[in-house]
KEVEXTOR-266372 format. One line per 5 residues: number of its first residue (from 0); their letters; for each residue x, y, z of N, C-alpha, C. Coordinates in nm, 4 decimals, m for minus. Each point is the difference from the previous one (the first is absolute). Layout:
NUM) A) X,Y,Z,X,Y,Z,X,Y,Z | ... .
This chain:
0) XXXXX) 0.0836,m0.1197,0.0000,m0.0836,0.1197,0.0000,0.0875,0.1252,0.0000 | m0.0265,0.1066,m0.0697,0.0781,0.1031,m0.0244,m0.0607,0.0976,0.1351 | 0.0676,0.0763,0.0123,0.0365,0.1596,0.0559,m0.1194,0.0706,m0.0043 | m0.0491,0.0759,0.0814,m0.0536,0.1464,m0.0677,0.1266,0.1135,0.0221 | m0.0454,0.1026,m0.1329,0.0267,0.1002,m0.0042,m0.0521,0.1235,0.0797 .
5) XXXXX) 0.0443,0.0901,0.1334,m0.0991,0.0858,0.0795,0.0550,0.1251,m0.0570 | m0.0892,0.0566,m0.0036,0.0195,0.1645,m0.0828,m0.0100,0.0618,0.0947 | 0.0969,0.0405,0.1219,0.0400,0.0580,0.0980,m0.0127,0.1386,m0.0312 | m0.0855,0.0766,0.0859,m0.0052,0.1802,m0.0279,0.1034,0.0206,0.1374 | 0.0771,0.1240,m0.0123,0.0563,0.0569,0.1182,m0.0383,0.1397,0.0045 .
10) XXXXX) 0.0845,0.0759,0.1079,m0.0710,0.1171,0.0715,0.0594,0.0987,m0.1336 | m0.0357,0.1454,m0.0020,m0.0153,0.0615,m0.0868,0.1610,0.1314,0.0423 | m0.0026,m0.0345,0.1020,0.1459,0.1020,0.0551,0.0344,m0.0821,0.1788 | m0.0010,0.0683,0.0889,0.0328,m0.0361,0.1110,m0.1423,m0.0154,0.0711 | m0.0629,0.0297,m0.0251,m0.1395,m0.0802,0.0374,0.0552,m0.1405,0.1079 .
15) XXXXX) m0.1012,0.0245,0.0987,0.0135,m0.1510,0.0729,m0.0823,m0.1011,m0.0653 | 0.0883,m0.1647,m0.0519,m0.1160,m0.0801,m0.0833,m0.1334,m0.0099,0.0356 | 0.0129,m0.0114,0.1280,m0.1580,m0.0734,0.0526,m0.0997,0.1388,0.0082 | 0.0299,0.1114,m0.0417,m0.1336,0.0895,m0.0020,m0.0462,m0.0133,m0.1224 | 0.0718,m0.0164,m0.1293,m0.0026,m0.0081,m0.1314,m0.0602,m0.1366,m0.0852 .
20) XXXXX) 0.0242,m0.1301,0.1029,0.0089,m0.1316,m0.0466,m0.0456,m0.0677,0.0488 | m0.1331,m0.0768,m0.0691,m0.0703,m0.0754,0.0888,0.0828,m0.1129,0.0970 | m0.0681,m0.1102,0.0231,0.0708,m0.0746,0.0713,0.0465,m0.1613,m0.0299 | m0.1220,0.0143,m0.1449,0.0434,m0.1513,m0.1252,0.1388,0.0660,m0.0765 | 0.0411,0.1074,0.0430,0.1485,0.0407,m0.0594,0.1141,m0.0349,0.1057 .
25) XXXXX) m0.0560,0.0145,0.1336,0.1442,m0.0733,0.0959,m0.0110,m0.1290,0.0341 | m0.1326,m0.1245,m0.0391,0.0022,m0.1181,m0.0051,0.0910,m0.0777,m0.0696 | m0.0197,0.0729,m0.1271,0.0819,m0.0205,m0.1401,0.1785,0.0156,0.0289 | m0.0348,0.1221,0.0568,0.1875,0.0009,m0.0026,0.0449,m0.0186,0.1171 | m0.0607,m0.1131,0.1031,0.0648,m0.0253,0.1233,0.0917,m0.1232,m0.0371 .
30) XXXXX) m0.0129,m0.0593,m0.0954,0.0752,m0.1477,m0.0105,0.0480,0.0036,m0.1412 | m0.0064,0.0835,m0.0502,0.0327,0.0189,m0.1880,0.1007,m0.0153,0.0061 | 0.0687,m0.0878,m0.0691,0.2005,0.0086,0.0055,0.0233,0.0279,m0.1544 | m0.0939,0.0415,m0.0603,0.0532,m0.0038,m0.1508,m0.0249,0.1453,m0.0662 | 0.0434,0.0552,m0.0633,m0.0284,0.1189,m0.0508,0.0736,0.1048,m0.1422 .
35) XXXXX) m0.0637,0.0325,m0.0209,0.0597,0.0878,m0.1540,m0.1027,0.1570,0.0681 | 0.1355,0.0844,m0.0457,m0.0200,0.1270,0.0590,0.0740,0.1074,m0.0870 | m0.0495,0.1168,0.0029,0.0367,0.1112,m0.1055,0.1241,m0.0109,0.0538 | 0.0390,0.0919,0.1352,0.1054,m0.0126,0.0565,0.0107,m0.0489,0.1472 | 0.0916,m0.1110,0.0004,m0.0054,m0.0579,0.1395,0.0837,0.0113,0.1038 .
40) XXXXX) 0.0687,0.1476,m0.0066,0.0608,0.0671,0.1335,m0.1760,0.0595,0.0490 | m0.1069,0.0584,m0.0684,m0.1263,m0.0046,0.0281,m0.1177,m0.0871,0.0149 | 0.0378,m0.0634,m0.0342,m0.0740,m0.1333,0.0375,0.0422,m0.0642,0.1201 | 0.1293,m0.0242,0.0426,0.0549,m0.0404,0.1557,m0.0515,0.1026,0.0779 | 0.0117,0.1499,0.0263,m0.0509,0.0763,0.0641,m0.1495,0.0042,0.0098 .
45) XXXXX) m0.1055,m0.0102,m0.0866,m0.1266,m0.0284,m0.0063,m0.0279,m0.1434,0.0744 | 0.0438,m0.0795,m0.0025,0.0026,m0.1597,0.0393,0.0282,0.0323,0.1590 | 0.1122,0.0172,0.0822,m0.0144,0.0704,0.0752,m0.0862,0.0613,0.0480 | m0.0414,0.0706,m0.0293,m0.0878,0.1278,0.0530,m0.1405,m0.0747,0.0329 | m0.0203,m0.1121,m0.1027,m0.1637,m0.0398,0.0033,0.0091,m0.1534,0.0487 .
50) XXXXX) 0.1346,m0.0111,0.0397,m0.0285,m0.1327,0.1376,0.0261,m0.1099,m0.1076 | 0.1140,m0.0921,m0.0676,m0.0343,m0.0576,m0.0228,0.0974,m0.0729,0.0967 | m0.0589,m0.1338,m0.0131,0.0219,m0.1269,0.1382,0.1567,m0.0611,m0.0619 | 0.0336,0.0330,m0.1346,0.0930,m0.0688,m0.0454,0.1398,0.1285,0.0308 | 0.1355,m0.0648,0.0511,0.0940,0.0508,m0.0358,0.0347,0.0417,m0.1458 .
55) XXXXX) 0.0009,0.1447,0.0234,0.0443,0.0954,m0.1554,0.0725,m0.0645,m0.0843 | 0.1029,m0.0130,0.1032,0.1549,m0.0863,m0.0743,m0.0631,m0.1112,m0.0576 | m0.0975,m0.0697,0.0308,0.0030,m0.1279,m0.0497,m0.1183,0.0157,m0.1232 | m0.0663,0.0941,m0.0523,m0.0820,0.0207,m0.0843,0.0791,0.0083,m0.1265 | m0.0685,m0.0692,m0.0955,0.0732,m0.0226,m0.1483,m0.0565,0.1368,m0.0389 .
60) XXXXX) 0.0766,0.1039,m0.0911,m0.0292,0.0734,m0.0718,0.0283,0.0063,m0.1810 | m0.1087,0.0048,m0.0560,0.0619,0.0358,m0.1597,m0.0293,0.1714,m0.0056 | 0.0948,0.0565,m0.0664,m0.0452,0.1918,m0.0279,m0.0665,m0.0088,m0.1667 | m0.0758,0.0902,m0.0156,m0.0793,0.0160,m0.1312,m0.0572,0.1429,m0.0099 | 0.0763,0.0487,m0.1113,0.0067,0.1202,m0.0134,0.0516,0.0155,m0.1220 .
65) XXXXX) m0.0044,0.1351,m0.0306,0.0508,0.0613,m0.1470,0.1405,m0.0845,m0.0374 | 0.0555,m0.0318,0.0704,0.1375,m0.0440,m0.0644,0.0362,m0.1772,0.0088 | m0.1109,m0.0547,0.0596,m0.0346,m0.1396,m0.0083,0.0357,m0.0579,m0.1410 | 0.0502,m0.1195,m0.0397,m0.0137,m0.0557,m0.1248,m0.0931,m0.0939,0.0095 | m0.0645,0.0478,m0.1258,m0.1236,m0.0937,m0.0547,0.0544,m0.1386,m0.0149 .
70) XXXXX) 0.0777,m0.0840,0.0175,0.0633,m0.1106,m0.0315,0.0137,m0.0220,0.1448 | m0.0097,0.0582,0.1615,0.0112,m0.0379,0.0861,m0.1505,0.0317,0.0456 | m0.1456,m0.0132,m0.0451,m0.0583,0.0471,0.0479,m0.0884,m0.1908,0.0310 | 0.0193,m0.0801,m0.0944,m0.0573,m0.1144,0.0380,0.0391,m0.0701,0.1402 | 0.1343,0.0721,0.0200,0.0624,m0.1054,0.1335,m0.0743,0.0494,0.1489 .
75) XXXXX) 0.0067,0.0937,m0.0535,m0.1543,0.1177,0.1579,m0.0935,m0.1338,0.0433 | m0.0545,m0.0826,m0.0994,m0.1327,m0.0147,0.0317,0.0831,m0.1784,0.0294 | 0.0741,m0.0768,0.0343,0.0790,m0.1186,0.0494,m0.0833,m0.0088,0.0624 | 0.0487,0.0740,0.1201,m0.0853,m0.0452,0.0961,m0.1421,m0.0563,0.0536 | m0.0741,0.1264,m0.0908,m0.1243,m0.0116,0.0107,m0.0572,m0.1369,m0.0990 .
80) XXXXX) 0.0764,m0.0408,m0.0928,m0.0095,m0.1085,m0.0684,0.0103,m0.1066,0.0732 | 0.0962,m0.0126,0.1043,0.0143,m0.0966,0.0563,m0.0510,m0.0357,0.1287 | m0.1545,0.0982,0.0678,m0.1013,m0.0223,0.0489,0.0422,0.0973,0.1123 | 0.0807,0.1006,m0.0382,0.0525,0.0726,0.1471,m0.1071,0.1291,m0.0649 | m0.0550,0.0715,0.1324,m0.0175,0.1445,m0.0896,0.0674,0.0891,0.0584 .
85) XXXXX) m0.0177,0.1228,m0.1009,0.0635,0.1065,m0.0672,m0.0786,0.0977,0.0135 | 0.0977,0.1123,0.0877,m0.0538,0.1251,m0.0005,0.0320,0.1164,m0.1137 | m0.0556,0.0543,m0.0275,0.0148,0.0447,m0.1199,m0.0140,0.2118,0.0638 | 0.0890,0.0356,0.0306,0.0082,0.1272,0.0414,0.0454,0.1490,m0.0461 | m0.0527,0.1101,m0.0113,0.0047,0.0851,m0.0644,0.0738,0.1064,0.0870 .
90) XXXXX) 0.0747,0.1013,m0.0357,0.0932,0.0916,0.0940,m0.1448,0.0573,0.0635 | m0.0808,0.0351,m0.0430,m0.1087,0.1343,0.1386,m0.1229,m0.0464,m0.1252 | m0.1154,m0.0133,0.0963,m0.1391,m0.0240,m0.0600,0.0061,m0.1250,m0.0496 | m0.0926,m0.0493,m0.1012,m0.0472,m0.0942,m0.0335,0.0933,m0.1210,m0.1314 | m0.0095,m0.0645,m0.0059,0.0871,m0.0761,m0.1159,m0.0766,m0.0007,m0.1254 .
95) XXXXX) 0.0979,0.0412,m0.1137,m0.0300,m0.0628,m0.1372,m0.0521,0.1914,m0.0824 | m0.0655,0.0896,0.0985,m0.0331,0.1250,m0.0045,0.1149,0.0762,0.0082 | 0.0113,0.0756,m0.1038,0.1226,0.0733,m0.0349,0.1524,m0.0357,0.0444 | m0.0225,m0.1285,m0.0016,0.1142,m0.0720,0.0365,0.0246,m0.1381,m0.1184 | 0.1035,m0.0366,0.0543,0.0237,m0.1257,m0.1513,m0.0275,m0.1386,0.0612 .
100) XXXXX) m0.0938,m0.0483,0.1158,0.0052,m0.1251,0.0405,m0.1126,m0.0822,m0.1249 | m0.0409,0.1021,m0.0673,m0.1407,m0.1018,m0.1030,0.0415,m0.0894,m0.0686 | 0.1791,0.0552,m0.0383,0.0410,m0.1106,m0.0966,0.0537,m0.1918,0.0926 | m0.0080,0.0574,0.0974,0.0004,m0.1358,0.0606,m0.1508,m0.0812,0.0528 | m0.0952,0.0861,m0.0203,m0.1375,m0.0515,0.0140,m0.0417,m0.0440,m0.0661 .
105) XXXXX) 0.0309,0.0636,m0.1594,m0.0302,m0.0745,m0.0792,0.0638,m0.1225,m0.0712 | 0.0998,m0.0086,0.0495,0.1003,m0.1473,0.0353,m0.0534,m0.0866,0.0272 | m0.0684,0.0281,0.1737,m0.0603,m0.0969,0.0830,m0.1088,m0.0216,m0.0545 | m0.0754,0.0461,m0.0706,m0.1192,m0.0463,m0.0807,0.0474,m0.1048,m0.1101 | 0.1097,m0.0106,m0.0798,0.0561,m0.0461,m0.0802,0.0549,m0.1477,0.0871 .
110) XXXXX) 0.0426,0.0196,0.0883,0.0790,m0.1467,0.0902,m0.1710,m0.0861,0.0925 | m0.1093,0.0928,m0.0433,m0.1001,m0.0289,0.1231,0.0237,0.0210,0.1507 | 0.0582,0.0839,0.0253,m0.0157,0.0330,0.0888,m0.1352,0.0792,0.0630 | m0.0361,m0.0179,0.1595,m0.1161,0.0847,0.0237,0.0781,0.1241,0.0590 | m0.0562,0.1161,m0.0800,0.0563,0.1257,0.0526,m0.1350,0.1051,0.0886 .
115) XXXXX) 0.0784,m0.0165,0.1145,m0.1596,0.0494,0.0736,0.0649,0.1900,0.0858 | m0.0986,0.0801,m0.0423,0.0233,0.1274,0.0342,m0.0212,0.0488,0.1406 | 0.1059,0.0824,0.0325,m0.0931,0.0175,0.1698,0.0051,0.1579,m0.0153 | m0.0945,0.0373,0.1311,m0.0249,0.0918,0.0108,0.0841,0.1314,0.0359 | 0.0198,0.1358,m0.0821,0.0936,0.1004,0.0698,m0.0290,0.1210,m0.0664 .
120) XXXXX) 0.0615,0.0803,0.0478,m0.0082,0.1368,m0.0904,0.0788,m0.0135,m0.1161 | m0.1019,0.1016,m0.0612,0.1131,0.0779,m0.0977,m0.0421,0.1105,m0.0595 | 0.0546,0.1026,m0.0597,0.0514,0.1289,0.0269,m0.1036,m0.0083,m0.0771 | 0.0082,0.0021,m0.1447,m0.0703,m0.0092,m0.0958,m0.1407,0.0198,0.0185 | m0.0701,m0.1166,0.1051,m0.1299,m0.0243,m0.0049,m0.0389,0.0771,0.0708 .
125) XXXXX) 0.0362,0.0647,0.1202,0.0187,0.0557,0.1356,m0.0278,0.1400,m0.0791 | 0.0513,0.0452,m0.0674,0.0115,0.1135,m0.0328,m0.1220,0.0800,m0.0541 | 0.0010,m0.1658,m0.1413,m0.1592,0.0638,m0.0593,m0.1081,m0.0289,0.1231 | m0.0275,m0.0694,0.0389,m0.0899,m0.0215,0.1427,m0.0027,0.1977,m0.0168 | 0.0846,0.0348,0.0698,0.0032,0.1032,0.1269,m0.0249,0.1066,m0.1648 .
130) XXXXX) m0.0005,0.0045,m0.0730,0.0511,0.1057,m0.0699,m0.1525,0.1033,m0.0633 | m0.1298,m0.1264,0.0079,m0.1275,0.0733,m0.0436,0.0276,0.0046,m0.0930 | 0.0237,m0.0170,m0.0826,0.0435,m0.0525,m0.1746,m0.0577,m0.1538,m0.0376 | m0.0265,m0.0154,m0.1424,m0.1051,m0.1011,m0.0385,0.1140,m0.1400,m0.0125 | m0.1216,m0.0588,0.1636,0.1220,m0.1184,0.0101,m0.0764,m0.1312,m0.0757 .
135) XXXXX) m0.1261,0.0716,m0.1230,m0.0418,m0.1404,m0.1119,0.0728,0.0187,m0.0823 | 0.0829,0.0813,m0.0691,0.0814,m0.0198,m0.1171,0.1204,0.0962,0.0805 | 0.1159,m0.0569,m0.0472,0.1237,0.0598,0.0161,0.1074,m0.1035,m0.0528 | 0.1368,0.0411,m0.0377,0.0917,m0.0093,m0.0419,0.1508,0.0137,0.0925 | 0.0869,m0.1170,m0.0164,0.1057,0.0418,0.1339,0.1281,m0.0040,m0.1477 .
140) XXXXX) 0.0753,0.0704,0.0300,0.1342,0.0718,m0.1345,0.1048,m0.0480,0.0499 | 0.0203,0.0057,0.1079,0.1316,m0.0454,0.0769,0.0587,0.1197,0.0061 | 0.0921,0.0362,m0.0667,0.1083,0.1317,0.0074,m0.0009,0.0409,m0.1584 | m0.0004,0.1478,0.0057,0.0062,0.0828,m0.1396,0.1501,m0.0326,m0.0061 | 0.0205,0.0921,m0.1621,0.0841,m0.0066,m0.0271,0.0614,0.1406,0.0973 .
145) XXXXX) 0.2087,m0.0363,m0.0049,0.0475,0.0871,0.1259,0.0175,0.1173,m0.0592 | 0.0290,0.0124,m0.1474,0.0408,0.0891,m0.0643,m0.1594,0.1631,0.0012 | 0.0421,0.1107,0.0076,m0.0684,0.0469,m0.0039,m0.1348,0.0565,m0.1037 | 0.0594,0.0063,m0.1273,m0.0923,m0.0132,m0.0941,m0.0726,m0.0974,m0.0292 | 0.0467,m0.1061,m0.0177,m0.0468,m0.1482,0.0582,m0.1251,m0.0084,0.0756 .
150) XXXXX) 0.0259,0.0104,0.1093,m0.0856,0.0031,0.0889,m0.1196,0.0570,0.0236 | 0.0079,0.1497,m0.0369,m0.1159,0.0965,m0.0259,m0.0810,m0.0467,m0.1264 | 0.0469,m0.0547,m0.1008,m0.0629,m0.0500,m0.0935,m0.0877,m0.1104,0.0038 | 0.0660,m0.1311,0.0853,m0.0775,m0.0961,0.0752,m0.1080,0.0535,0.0917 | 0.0179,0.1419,0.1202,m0.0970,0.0359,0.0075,m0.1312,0.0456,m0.0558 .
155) XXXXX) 0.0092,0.0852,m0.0755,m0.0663,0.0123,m0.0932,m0.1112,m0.0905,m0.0793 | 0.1077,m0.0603,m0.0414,m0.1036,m0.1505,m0.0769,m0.0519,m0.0796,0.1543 | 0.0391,m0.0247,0.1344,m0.0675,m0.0788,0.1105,m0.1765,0.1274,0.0254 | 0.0435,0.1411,m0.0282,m0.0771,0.0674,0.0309,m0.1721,0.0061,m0.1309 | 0.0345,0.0025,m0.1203,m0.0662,m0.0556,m0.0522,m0.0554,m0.1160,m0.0109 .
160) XXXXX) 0.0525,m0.1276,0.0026,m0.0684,m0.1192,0.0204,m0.0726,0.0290,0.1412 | m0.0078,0.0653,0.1044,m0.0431,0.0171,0.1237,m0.1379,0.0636,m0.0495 | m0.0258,0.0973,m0.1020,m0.1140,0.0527,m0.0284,m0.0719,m0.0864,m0.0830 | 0.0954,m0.0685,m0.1045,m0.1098,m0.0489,m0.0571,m0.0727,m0.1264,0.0803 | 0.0822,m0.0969,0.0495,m0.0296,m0.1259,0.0299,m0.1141,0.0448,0.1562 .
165) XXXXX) 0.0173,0.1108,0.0542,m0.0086,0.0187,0.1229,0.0550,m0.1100,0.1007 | 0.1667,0.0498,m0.0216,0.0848,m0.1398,0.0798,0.0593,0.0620,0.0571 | 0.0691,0.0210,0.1526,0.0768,0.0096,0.0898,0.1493,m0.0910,m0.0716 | 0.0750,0.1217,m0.0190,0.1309,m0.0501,0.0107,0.1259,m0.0124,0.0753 | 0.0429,m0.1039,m0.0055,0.0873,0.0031,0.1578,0.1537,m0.0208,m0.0562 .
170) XXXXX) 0.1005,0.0541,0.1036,0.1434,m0.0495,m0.0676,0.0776,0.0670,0.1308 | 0.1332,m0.0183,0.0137,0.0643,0.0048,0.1044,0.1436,0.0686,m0.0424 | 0.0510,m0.0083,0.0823,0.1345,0.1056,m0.0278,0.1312,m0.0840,0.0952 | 0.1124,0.0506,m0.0279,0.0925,m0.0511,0.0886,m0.0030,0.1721,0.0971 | 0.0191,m0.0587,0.1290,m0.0323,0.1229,0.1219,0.1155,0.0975,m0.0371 .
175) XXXXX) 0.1286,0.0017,m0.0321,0.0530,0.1427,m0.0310,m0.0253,0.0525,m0.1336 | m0.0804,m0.0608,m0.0862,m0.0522,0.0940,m0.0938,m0.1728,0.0597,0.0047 | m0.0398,m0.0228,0.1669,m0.1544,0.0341,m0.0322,m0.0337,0.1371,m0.0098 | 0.1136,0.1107,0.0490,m0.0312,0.1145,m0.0481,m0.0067,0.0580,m0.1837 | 0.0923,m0.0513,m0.0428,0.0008,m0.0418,m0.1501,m0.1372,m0.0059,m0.0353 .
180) XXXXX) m0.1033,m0.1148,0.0242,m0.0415,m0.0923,m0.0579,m0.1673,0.1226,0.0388 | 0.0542,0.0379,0.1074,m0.0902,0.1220,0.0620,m0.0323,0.1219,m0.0693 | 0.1253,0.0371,m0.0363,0.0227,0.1301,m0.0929,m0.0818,m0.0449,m0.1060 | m0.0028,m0.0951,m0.0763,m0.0201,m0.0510,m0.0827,m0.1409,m0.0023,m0.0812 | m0.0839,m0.0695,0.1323,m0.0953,m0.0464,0.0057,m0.0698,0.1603,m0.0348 .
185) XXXXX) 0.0629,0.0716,0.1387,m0.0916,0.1719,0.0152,m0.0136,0.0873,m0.1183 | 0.1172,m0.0286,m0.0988,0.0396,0.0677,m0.1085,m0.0707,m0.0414,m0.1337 | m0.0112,m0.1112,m0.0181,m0.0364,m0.0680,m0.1000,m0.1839,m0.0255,m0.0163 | m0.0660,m0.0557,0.1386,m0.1025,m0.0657,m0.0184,m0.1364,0.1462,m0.0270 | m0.0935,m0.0076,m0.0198,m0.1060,0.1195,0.0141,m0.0490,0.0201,0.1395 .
190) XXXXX) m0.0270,0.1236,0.0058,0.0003,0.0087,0.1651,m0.1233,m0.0509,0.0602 | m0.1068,m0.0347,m0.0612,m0.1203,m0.0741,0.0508,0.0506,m0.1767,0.0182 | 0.1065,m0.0610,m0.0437,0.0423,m0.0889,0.0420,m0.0151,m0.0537,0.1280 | m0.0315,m0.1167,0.0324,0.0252,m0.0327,0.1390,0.1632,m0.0536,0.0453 | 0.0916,m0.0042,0.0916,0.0901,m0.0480,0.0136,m0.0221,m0.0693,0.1222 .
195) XXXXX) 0.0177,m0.1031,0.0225,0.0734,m0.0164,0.1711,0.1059,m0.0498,0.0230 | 0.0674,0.0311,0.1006,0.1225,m0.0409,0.0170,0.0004,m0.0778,0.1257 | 0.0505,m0.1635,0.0574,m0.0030,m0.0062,0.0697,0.1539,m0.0953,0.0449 | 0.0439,0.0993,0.1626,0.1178,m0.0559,0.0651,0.0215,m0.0668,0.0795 | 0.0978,m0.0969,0.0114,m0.0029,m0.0467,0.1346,m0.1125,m0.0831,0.0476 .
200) XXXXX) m0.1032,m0.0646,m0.0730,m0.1090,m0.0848,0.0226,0.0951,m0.0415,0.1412 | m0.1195,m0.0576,0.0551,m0.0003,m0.1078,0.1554,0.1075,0.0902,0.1157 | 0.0660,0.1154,m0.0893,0.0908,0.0431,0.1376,m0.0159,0.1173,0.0856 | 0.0222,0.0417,0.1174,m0.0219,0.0973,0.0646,m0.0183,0.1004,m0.0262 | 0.0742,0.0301,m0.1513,0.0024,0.1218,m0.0498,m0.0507,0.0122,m0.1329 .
205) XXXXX) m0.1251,m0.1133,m0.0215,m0.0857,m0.0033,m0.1254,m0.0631,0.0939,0.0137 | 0.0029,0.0469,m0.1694,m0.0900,0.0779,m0.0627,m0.0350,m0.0047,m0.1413 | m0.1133,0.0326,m0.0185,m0.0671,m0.0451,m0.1197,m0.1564,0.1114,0.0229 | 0.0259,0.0595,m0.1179,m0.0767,0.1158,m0.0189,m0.0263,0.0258,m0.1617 | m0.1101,m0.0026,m0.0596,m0.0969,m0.0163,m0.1590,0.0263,0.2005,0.0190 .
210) XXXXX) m0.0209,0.0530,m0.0969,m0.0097,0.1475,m0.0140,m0.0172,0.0032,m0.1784 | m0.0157,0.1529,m0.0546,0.0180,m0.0280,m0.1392,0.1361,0.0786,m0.0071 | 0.0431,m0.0022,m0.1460,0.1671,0.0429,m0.0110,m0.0570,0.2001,0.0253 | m0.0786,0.0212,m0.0328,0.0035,0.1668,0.0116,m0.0286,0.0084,0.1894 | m0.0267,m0.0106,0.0682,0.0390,m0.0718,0.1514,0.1158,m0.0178,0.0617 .
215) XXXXX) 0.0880,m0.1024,m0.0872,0.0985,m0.0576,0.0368,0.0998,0.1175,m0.0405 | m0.0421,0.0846,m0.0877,0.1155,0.1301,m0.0757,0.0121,0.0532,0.1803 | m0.0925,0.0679,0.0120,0.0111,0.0580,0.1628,0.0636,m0.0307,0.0660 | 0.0265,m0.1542,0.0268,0.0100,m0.0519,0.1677,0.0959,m0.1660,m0.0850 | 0.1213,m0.0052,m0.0408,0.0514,m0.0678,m0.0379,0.0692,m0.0678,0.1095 .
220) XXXXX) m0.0280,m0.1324,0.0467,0.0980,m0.0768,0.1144,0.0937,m0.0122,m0.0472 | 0.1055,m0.0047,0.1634,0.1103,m0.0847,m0.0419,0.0061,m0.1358,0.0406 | 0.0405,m0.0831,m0.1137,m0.0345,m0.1715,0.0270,0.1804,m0.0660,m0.0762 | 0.0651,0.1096,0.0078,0.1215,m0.0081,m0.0466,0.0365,m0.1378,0.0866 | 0.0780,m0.1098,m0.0158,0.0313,m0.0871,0.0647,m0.1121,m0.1309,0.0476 .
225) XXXXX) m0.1047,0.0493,m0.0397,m0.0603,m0.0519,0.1038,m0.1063,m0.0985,m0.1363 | m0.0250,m0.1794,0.0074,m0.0749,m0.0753,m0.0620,m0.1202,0.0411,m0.0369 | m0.0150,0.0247,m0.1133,m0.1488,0.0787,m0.0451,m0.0991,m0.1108,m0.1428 | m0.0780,0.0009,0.0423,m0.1601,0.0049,m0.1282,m0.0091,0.1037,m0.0554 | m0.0021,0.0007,m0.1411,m0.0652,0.0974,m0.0717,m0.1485,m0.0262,m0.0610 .
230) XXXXX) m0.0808,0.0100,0.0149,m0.1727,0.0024,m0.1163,m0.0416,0.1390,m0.0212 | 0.0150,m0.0482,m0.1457,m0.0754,0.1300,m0.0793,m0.1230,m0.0040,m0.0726 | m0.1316,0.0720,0.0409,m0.1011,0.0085,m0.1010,m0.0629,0.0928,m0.0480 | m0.0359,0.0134,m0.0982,m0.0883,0.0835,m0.0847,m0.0599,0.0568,0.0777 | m0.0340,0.1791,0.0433,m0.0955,0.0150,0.0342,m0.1299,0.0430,m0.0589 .
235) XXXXX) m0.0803,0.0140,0.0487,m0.1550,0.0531,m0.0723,m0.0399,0.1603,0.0842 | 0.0516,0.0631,0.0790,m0.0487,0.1102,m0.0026,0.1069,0.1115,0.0156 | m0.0506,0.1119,m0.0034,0.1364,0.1185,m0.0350,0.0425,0.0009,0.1750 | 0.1211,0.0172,m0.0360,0.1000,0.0724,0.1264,m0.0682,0.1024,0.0400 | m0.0006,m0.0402,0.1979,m0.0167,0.1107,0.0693,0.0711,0.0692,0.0256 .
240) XX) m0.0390,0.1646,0.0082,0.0372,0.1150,0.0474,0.0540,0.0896,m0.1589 | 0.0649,0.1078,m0.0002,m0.0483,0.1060,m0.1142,0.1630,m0.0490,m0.1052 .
């Protein structure tokens, strides 16, 4: 009998696990000795943190990430082939979501494996939730392009498909370019636009606030540094004030 595959969510920054994570998430990883992880100097520290019963040292790790070879990606799943399971872990939030664990899911579908999901945050979903933006149709981009013309242009075209489709569009930034991505947004989109921006999900110092860009001209945060959501939509009525 083979393995399951557990699609392990973790905390979103320094968050304590257990406010964030149900408790079929520390069942799972009290005895797990097997695991594939974005990065697993973060994954030992997360493991840690959320109690697992097994010595660190003695937990098998595979890393899977941008610089992984596709020619080492069948040997990840040994284990789980050979009836052990496999945690399957993402650096912050959920697995397989803006992260690269899908290509091993869809592996385990390929070997038969059962790949079973557990419950956790993630930024993404969290965001549109909170954002009052249309969470029946929407779109997630991942990251624009870094370059600046680039980018405003991708806006642009995310901002139109937003009117026509009436779709919430979502996409993310790396945290020292969110003032960039800010400027950007304020400069480029029409000011009846909706934007929200949201930081820091699950942490002390979350914030997440919907406004339109002629709004946001006024009262521009600073979220410099700091893990952000972007959703943008079409708006339907004119900007307040003169």
């Amino acid at each position: 009998m083979k393995g399951n595959l557990y699609l392990i969510p973790t905390v979103l920054g320094s968050t304590i696990p257990s406010e964030v994570l149900p408790d079929s998430v520390f069942k799972v990883i009290k005895g797990l000795k097997h695991y594939i992880a974005e990065d697993i100097k973060s994954a030992r520290r997360f493991l840690k943190r959320a109690g697992t019963s097994v010595p660190v040292d003695e937990i098998k790790f595979f890393e899977l990430n941008k610089y992984t070879e596709k020619n080492d990606l069948a040997g990840f799943l040994t284990d789980a082939n050979s009836g052990n399971d496999t945690g399957l872990l993402s650096e912050a939030g959920v697995p397989c979501v803006a992260d690269p664990g899908s290509v091993i899911v869809s592996l385990a579908h390929n070997y038969g494996i059962r790949v079973v999901p557990l419950t956790g945050p993630s930024s993404i979903i969290l965001a549109l939730m909170a954002s009052g933006l249309n969470g029946q149709s929407f779109a997630f981009h991942g990251y624009l392009p870094v370059k600046k013309n680039a980018r405003n242009r991708m806006i642009k075209k995310l901002e139109k498909e937003s009117a026509i489709k009436n779709q919430a569009q979502i996409f993310m930034e790396t945290p020292y370019r969110n003032m960039q991505m800010t400027d950007s947004l304020i400069m480029v989109c029409l000011p009846n636009t909706n934007l929200c921006i949201a930081c820091d999900i699950t942490l002390e110092s979350e914030f997440i606030c919907t406004r339109t860009i002629y709004e946001w001209k006024k009262n521009k945060p600073d979220i410099n540094k700091r893990p952000a959501i972007f959703i943008i939509q079409s708006g339907d009525k004119a900007p307040h004030g003169t």
